[in-house]
C-alpha positions as a Markdown table, in Angstrom:
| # | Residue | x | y | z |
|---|---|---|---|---|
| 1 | Unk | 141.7 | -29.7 | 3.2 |
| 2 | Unk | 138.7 | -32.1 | 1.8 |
| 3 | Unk | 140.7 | -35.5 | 3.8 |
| 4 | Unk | 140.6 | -33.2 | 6.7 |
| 5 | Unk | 136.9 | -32.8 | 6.6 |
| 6 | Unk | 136.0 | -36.1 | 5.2 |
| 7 | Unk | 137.6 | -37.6 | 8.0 |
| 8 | Unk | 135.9 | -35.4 | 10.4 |
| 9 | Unk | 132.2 | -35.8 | 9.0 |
| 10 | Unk | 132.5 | -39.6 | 8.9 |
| 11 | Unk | 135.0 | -41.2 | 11.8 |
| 12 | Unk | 135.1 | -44.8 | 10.9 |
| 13 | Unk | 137.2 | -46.4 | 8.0 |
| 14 | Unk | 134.9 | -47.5 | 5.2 |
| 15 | Unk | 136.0 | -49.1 | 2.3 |
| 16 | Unk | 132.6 | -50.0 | -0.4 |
| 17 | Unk | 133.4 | -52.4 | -3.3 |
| 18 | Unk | 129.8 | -52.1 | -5.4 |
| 19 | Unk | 128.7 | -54.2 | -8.1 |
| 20 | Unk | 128.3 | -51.9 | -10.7 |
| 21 | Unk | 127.9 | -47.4 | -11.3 |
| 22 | Unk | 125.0 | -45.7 | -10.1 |
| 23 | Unk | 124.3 | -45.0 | -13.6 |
| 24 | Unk | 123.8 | -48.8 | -14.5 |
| 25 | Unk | 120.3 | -49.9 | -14.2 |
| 26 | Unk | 118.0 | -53.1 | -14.5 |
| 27 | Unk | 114.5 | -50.9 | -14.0 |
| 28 | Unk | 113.5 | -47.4 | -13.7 |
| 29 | Unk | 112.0 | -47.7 | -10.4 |
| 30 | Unk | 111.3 | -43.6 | -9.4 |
| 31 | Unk | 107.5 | -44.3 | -9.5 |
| 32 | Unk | 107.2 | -46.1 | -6.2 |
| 33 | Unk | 103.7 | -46.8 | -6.6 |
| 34 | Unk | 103.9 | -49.0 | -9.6 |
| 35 | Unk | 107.5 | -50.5 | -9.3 |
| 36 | Unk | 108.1 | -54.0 | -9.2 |
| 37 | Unk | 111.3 | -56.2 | -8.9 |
| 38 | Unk | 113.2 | -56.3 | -12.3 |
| 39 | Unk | 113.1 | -59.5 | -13.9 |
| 40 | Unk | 116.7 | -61.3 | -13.8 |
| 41 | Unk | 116.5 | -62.7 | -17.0 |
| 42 | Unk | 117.5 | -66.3 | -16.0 |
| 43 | Unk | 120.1 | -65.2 | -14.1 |
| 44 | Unk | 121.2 | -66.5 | -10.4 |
| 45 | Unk | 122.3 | -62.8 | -9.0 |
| 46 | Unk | 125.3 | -62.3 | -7.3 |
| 47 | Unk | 127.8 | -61.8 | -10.2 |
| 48 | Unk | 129.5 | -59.6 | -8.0 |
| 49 | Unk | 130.4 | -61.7 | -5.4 |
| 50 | Unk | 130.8 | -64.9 | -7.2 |
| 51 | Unk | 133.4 | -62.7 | -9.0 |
| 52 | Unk | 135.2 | -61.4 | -5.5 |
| 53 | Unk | 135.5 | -65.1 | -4.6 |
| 54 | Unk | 136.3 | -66.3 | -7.4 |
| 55 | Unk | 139.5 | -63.7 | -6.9 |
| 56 | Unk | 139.9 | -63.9 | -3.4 |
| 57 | Unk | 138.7 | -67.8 | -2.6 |
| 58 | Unk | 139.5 | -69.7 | -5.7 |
| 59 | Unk | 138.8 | -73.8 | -5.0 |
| 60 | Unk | 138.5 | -72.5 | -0.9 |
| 61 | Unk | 141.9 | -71.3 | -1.1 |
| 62 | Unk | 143.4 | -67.8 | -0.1 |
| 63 | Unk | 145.6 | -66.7 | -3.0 |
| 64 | Unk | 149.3 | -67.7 | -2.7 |
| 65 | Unk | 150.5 | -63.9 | -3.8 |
| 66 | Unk | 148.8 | -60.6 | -1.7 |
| 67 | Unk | 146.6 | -58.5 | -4.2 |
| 68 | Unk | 145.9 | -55.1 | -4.2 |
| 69 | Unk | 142.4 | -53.3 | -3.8 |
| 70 | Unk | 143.6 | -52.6 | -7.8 |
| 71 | Unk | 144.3 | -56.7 | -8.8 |
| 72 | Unk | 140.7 | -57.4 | -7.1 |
| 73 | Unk | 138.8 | -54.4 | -9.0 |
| 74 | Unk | 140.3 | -55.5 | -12.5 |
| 75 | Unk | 140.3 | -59.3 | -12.2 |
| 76 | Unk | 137.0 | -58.9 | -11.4 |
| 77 | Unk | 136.0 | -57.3 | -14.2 |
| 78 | Unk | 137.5 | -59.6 | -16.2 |
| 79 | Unk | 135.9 | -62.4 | -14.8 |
| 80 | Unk | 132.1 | -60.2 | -15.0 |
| 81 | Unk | 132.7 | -59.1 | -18.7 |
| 82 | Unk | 133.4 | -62.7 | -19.6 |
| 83 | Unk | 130.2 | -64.0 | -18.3 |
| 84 | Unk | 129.1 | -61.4 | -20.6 |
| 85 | Unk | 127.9 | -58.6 | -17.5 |
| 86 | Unk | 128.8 | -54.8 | -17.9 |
| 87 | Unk | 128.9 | -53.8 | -14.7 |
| 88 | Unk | 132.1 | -51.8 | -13.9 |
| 89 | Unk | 132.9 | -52.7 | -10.2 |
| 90 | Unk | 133.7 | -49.6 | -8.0 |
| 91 | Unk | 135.4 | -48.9 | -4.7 |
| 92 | Unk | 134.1 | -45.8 | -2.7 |
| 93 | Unk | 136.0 | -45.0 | 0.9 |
| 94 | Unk | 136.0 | -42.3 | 3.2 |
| 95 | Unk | 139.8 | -42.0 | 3.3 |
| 96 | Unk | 141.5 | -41.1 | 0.2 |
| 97 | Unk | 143.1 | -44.6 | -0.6 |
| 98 | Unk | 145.9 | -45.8 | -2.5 |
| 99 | Unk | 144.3 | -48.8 | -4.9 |
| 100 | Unk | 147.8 | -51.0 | -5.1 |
| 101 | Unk | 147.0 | -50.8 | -1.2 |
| 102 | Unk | 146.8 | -54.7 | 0.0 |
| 103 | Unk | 143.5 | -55.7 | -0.1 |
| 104 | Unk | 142.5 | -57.0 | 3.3 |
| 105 | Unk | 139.1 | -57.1 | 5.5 |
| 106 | Unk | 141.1 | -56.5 | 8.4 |
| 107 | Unk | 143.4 | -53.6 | 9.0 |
| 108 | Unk | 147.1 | -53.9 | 10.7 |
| 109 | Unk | 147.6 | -54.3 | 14.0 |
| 110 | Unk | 144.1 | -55.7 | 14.7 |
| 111 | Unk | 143.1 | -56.3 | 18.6 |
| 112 | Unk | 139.8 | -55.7 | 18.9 |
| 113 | Unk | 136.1 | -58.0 | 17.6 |
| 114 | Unk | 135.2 | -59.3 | 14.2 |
| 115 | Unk | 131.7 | -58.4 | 13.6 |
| 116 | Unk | 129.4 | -58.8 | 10.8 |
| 117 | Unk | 126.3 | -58.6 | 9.0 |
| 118 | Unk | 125.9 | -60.8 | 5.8 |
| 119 | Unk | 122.2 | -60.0 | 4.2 |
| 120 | Unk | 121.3 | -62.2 | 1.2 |
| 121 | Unk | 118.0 | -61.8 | -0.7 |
| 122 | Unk | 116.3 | -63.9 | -3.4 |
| 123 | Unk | 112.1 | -62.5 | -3.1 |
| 124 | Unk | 111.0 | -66.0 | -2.8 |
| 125 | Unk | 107.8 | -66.2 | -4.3 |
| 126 | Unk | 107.8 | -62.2 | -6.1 |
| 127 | Unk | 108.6 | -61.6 | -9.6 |
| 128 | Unk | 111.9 | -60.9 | -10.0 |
| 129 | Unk | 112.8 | -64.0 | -8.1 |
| 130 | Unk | 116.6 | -64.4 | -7.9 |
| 131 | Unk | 118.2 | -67.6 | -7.3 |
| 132 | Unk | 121.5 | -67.0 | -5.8 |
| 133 | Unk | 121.7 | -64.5 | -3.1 |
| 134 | Unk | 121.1 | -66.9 | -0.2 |
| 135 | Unk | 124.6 | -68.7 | -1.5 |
| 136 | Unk | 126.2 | -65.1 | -1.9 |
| 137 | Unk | 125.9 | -65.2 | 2.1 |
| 138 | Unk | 126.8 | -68.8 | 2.8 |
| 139 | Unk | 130.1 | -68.8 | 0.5 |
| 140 | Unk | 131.2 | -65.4 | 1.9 |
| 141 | Unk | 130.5 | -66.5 | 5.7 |
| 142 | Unk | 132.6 | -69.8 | 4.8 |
| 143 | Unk | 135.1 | -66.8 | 3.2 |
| 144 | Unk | 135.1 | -65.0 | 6.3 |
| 145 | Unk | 135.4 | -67.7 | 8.6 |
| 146 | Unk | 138.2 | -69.8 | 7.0 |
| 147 | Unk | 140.4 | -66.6 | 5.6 |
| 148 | Unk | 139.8 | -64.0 | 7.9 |
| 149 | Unk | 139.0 | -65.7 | 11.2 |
| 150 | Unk | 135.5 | -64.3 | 11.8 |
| 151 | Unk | 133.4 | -66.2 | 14.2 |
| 152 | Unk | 129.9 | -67.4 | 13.8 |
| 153 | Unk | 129.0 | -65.9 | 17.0 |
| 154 | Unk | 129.3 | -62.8 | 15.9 |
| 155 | Unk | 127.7 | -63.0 | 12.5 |
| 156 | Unk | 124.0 | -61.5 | 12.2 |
| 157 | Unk | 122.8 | -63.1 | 8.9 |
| 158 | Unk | 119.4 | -62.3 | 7.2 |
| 159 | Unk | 117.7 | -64.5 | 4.5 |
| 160 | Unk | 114.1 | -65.2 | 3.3 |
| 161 | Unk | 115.0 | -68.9 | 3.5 |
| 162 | Unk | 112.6 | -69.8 | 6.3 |
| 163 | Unk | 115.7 | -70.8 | 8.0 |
| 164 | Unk | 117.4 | -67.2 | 9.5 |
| 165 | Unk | 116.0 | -64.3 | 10.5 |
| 166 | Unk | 113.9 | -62.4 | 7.5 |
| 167 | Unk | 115.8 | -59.4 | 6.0 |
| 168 | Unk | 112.7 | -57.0 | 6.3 |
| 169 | Unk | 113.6 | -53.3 | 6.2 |
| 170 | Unk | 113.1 | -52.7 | 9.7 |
| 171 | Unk | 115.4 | -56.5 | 10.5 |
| 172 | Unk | 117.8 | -55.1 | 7.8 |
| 173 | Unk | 118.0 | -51.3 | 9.3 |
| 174 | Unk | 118.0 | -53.2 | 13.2 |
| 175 | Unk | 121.4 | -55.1 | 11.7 |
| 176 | Unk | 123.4 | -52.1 | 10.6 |
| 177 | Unk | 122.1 | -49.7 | 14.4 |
| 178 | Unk | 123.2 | -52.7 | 16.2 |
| 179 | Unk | 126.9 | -53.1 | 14.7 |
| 180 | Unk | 127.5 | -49.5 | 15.2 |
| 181 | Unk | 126.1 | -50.0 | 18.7 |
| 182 | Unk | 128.3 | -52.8 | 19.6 |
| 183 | Unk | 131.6 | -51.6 | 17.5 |
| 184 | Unk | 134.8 | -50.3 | 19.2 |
| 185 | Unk | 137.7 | -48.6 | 18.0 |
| 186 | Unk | 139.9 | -51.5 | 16.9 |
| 187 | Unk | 137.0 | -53.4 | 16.2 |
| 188 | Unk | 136.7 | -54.6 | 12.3 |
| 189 | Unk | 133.2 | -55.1 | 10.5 |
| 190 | Unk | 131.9 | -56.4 | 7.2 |
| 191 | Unk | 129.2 | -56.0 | 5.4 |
| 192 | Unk | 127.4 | -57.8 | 2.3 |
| 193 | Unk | 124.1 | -57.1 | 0.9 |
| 194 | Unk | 123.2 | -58.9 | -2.1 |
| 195 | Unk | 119.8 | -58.7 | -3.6 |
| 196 | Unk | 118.2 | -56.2 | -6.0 |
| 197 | Unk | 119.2 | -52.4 | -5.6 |
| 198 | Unk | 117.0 | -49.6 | -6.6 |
| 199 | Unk | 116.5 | -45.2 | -7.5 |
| 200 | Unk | 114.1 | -43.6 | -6.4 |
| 201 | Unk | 113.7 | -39.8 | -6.2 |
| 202 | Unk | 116.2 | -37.3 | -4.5 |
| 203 | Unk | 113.3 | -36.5 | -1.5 |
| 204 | Unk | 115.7 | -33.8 | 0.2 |
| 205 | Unk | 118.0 | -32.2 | -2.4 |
| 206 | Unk | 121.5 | -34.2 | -1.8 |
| 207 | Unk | 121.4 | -35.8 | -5.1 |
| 208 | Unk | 123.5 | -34.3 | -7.9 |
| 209 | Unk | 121.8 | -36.6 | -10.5 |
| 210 | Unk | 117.9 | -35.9 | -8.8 |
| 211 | Unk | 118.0 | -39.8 | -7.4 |
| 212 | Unk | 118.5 | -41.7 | -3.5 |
| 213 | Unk | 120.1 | -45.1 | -4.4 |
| 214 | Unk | 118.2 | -48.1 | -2.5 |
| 215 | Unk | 118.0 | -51.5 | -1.1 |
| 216 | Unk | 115.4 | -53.1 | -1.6 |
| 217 | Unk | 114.3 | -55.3 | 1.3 |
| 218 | Unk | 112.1 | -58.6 | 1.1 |
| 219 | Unk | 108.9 | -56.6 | 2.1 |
| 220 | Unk | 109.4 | -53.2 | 0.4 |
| 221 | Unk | 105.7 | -53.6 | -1.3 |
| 222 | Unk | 104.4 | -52.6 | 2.6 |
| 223 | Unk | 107.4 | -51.1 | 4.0 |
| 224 | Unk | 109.6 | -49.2 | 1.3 |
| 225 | Unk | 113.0 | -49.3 | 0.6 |
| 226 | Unk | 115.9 | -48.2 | 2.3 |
| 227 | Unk | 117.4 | -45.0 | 0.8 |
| 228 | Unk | 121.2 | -44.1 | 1.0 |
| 229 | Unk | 120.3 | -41.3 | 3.2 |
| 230 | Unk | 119.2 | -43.8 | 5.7 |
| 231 | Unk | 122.3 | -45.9 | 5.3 |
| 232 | Unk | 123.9 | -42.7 | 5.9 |
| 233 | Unk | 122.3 | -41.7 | 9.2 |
| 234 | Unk | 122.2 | -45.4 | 10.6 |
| 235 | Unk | 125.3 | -47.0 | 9.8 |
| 236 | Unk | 128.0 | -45.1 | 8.3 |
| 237 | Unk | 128.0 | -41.7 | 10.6 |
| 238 | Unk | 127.6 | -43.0 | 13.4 |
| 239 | Unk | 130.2 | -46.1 | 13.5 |
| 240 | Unk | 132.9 | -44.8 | 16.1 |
| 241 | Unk | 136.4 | -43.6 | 14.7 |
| 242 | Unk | 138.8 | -46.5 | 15.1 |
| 243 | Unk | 136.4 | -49.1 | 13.4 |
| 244 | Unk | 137.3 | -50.6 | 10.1 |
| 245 | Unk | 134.7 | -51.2 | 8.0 |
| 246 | Unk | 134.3 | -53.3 | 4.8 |
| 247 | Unk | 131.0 | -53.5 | 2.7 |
| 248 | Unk | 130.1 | -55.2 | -0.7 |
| 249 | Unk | 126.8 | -54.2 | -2.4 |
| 250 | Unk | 126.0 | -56.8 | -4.9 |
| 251 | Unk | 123.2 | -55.0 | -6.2 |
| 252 | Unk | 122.2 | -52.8 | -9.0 |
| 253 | Unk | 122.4 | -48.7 | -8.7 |
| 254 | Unk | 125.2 | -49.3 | -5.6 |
| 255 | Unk | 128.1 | -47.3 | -7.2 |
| 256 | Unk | 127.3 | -44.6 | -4.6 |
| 257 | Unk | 125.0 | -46.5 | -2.0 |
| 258 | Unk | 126.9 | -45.2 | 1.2 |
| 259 | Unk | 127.4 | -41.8 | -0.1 |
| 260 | Unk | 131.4 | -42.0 | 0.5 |
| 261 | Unk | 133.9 | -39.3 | -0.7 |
| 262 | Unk | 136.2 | -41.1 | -2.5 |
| 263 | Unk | 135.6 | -43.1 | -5.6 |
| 264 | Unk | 137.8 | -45.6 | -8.3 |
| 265 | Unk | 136.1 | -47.0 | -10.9 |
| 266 | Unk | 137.7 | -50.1 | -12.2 |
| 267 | Unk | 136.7 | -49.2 | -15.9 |
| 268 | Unk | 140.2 | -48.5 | -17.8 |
| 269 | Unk | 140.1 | -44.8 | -17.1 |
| 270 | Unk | 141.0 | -43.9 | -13.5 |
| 271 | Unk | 144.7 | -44.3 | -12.4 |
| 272 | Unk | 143.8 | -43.7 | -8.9 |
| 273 | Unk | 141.1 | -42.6 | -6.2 |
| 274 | Unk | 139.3 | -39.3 | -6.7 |
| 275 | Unk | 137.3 | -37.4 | -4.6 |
| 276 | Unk | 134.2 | -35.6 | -5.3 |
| 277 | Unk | 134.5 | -32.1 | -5.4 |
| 278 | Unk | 130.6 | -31.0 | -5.1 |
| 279 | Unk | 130.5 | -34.1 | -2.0 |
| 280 | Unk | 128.4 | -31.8 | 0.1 |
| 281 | Unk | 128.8 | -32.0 | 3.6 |
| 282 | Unk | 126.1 | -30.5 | 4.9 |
| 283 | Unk | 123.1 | -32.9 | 4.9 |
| 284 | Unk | 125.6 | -34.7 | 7.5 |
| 285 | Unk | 125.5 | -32.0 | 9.8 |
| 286 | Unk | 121.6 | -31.7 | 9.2 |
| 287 | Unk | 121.6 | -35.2 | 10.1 |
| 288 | Unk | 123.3 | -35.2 | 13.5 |
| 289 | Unk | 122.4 | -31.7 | 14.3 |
| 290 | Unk | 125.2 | -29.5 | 14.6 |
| 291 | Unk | 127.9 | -32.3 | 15.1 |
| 292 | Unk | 129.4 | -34.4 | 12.6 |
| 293 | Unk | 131.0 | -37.3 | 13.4 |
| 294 | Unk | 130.5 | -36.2 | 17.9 |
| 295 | Unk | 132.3 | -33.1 | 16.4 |
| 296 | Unk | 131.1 | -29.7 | 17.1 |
| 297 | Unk | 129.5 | -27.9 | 13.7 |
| 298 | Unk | 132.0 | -25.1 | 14.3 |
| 299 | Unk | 135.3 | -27.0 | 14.3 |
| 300 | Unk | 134.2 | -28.6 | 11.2 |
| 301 | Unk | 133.0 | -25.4 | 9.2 |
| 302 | Unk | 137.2 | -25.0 | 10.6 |
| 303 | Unk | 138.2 | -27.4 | 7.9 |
| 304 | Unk | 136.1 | -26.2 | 4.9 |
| 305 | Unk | 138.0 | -25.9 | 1.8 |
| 306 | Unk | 137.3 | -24.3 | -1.6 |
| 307 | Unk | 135.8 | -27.4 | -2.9 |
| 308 | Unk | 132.8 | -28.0 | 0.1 |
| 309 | Unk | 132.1 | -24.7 | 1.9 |
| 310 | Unk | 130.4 | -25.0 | 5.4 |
| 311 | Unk | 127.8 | -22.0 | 6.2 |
């Protein structure tokens, strides 16, 4: 069955709520060599998470009622397409999920660490200069802290502020190896990028619409961006099973940033999660070569389904 296999190729419990679809762009950015930051328009960035805040931290306050995964999407997008944005916000997981699930960062019966990695970005001094990213972070470590009972100590935070610990690509890709390093099962982590997103294009063939999704880090001129693929190898195969993982990607092109199996979009359409049926599998097992997930090739090729053959 494809839950069978999708919880094989990727052990950990992710749960992605993205800013916008894939499809939804601010620059065509495929030609690497002449791309540069998209202009913001006057805007302070971060309309995603002011949004998720404004849901789940009105006036500092947790809401008085619980809300599902399916409350947050829609209220959401009410609040974005009354600032006048069109982004369709979109959860991604790699568990099929029931959306009028309680929305929570931290799963049942927690016993383990609260660990995260918050990375805000506002290209001080580039064009496309945004203005609100470093706040994204601050609000939602106040969120963390005061709601869900994170602790500072264990909070890697990267900002071009001068202040914390610049979110280069190599800092950035550090973050994520070192929260998989240090995660255990029971363990819960989140995860917040907000900055600009980016396409660029598909440079080993696991891209039904030709195009990697990116992050763009503060020094991508010298040291690129950071594909999904390498998202995919560095951080979401190889978090152990057990961990419970939450990550918002306030950026633009993010629908499908972690390359997850299942998908809702919150745009009137979808009554629940679907999975993909042409997710391919396979680059996974290229990626850890010949095991997914610390499981052997062969017990996975076990679970192959008509949807995703293994060969």
């Amino acid at each position: 069955m494809f839950g069978d296999k999708a919880e094989a190729a990727i052990p950990a419990d992710f749960r992605m709520i993205s800013g916008c679809e894939d499809k939804q762009t601010s620059a065509d950015v495929s030609n690497v060599s002449s791309f540069q930051l998209p202009d913001p328009a006057g805007r302070a960035g971060g309309a995603c998470t002011s949004a998720l805040l404004n849901v789940c931290y009105a006036d500092k306050r947790k809401p008085d009622d619980d809300l599902s995964f399916r409350d947050v999407l829609f209220k959401m997008r009410d609040m974005l397409d009354a600032q006048g944005f069109s982004q369709i916000p979109q959860l991604s997981s790699s568990r099929e999920l029931d959306i009028n699930t309680k929305f929570d960062i931290t799963q049942e019966g927690f016993e383990g660490t609260k660990r995260a990695v918050l990375i805000g970005i506002n290209y001080v001094g580039q064009d496309g200069e945004l203005a609100g990213c470093h706040n994204d972070v601050l609000n939602m470590k106040e969120y963390l802290m005061d709601v869900h009972d994170f602790k500072e100590r264990n909070m890697t935070i990267l900002m071009d502020d001068g202040m914390h610990e610049e979110p280069t690509r190599d800092n950035i890709m550090a973050a994520y190896r070192m929260l998989t390093q240090e995660s255990q099962p029971g363990d819960v982590c989140y995860t917040h990028y907000s900055g600009h997103g980016g396409k660029l294009r598909d440079d080993n063939g696991d891209e039904s619409d030709g195009y990697d999704e990116t992050l763009i880090p503060v020094d991508y001129q010298r040291a690129g961006q950071i594909r999904d693929d390498d998202l995919l190898r560095n951080f979401v195969l190889p978090m152990p099973r057990g961990v419970f993982v939450t990550s918002i990607m306030d950026c633009c092109h993010s629908g499908t940033i972690l390359d997850l199996p299942y998908t809702f979009k919150a745009d009137g359409e979808q009554e629940s999660m679907e999975h993909d049926e042409g997710y391919d599998f396979d680059p996974m097992m290229d990626i850890l070569g010949g095991s997914v997930g610390g499981i052997p090739l062969a017990a996975v090729a076990s679970l192959a389904d008509d949807c995703c053959v293994v060969s």
